[in-house]
C-alpha positions in Angstrom: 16.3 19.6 -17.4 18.7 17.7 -14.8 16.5 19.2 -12.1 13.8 16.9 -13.0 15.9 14.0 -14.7 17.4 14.2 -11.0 13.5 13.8 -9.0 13.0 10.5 -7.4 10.2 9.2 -9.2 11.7 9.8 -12.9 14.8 8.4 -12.0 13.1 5.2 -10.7 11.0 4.5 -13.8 14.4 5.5 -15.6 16.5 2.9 -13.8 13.7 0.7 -13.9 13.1 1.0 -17.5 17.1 0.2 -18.0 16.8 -2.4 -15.7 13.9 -4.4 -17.6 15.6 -3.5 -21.0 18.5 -5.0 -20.0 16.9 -7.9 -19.1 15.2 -8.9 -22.1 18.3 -8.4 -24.0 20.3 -10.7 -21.7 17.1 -13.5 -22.0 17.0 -13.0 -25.5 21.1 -13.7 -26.0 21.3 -16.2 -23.4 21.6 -20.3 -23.8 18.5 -22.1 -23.9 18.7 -25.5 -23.9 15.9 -27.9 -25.7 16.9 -30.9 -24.4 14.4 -33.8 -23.4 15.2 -32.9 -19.3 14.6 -29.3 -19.7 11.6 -30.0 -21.4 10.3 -32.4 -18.8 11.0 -30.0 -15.6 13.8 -31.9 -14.2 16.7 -30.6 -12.8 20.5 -31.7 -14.0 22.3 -34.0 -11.8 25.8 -34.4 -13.2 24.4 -37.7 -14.8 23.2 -39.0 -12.0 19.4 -39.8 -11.3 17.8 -37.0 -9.4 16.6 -37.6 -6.0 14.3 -35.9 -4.0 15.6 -35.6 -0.1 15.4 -32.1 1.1 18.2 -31.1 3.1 17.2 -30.8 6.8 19.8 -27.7 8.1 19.7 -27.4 11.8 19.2 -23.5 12.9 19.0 -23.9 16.1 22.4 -22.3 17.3 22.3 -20.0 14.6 19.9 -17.4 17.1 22.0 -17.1 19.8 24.9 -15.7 17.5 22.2 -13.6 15.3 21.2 -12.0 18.6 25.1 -11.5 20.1 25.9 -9.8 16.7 22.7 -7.6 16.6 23.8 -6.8 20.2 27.2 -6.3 19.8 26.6 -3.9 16.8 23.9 -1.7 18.4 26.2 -1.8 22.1 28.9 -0.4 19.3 26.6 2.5 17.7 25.7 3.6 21.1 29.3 3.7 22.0 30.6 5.6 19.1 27.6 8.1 18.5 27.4 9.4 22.7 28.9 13.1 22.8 31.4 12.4 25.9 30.4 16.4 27.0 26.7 15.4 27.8 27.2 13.4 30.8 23.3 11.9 31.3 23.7 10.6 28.0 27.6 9.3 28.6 25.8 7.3 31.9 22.6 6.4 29.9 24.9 4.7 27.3 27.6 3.0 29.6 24.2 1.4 31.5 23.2 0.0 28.3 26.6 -1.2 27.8 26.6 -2.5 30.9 23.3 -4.4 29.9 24.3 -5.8 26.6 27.3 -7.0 28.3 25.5 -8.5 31.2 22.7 -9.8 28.5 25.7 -10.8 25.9 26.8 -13.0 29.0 23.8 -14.8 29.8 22.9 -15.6 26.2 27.1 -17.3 25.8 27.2 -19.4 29.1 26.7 -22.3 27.8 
């Protein structure tokens, strides 16, 4: 019996099943209010009068440090997963080190 309560399909539709359970019960227990707003689609402003200006966030820094992360972690994996005793893989990684580094640099000149 735990052999197949332990197969990945059953124990998805198990969990799933618990999941969807658990949120009806939390739906149905939850506060709903009925107030006019609600009703009407609009959104609660702390008494104030709602406004519509979408906020315009500027992303276009946000790459370069995505990409020196993404970098930086994968230069890090490389590092720490090479067997030192293997030494075309120890030069094969410290190239690519040398890469991300020389890449790394490029990218952060500015």
């Amino acid at each position: 019996m735990t052999k197949i309560l332990l197969s990945p399909p059953l124990a998805f539709i198990i969990i799933l099943a618990v999941t969807l359970l658990a949120s009806r019960l939390v739906s149905i227990i939850s506060f709903k209010s009925k107030t006019k707003a609600d009703a009407r689609g609009e959104s609660y402003a702390c008494g104030e009068d709602n406004y519509d200006q979408a906020a315009q966030p500027d992303y276009s820094n946000f790459f370069a440090f995505a990409f020196f992360f993404t970098i930086a972690h994968v230069a890090a994996l490389i590092m720490t997963t090479v067997h030192a005793e293997n030494i075309t893989a120890f030069i094969l990684a410290g190239l690519y080190i040398t890469a991300a580094i020389t890449g790394l640099y490029i990218l952060m000149r500015d």
